[in-house]
N, C-alpha and C positions, 0 to 999 in steps of 0.2 A: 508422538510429538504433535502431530493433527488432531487430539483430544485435546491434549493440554492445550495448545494454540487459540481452538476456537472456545475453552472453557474463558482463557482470558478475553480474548472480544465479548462473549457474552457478558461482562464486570463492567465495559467499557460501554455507561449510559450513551454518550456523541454517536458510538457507532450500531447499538441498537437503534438509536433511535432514525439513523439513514439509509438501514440495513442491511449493511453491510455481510460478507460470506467469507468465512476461509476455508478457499476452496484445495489448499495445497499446502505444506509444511513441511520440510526437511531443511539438516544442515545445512544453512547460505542460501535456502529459497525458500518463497513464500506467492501463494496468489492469492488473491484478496477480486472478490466481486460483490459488485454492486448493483441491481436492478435501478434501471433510469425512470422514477416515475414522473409526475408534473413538475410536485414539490420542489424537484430539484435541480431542475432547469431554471435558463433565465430567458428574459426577454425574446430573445430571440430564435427559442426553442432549443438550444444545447447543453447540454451541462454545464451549470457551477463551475467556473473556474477555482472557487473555492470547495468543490465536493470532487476535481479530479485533483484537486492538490490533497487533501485529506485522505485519498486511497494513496495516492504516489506515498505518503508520508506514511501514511500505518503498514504498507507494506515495505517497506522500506525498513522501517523498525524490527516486522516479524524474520526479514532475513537476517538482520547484523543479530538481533538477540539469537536466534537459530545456531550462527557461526558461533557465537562465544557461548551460548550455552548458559546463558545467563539474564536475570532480569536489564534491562536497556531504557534509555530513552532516546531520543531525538535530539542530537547535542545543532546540525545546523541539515539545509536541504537547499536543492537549486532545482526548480523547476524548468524546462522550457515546453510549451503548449505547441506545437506543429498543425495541427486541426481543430477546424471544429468536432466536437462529439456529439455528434447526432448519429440516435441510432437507441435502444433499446437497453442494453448494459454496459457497462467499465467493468476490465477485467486490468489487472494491475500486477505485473510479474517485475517481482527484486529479486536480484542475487546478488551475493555478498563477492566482491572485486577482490578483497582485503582484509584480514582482522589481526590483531594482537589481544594482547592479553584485559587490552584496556577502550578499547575502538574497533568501529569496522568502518569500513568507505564500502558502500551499496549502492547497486544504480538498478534502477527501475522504469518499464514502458510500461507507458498505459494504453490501451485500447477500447474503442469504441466498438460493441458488436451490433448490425444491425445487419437483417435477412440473412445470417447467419454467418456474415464474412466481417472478419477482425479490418481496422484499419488501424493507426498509429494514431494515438491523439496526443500524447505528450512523453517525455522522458525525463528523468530525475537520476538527481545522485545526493547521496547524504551521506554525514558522517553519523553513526550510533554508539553512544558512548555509555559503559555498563555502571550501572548502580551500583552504591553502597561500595564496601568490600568485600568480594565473592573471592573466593576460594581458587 
């Protein structure tokens, strides 16, 4: 499942191009990291608000598709940010709450690693709703 997982990131131009890792993949979880370079900070020196939403979100995706076992997309998401992320990487852990045959409700933390100690920088929950008609 963690070959297939990271064969589809690698398809997904957005997420090579911020470099994103999948670090983790089984049934209803997924970890998704990201190396913090300049790039992708803002002002102030912490991450993109829009680059910890874009990990909340693709991980969040790879756990509900994990649960259903099937292609997915991102039907909606709620972020809320707690910290700032300052610090080195985002490391981004979903697990799937819920699925049926046709959706999942995921919720995911993100975290900030810097000197080698996680903090909390944000939490998410989304719904993931499957492509096409699958089987």
């Amino acid at each position: 499942m963690l070959a297939w997982g990271r064969e589809v990131l690698a398809d997904q131009p957005f997420s090579v191009l911020l470099g994103a890792e999948l670090a983790a993949m089984s049934p209803g979880r997924a970890e998704l990291r990201l190396p913090l370079r300049q790039a992708l900070r803002q002002q102030h020196g912490f991450a993109h608000g829009g680059v910890v939403s874009y990990l909340a979100d693709n991980a969040l995706t790879y756990a509900g598709g994990a649960a259903m076992a099937a292609p997915v997309v991102t039907s909606e998401f709620k972020i809320n940010y707690v910290r700032p992320a300052i610090g080195d990487l985002l490391v981004a852990r979903a697990e799937c709450v819920s699925h049926g045959r046709q959706q999942a409700v995921v919720r995911c933390d993100v975290f900030v690693v810097k000197d080698g100690e996680e903090k909390l920088c944000a939490v998410a929950q989304g719904t993931i709703a499957r492509l096409g008609e699958a089987a």
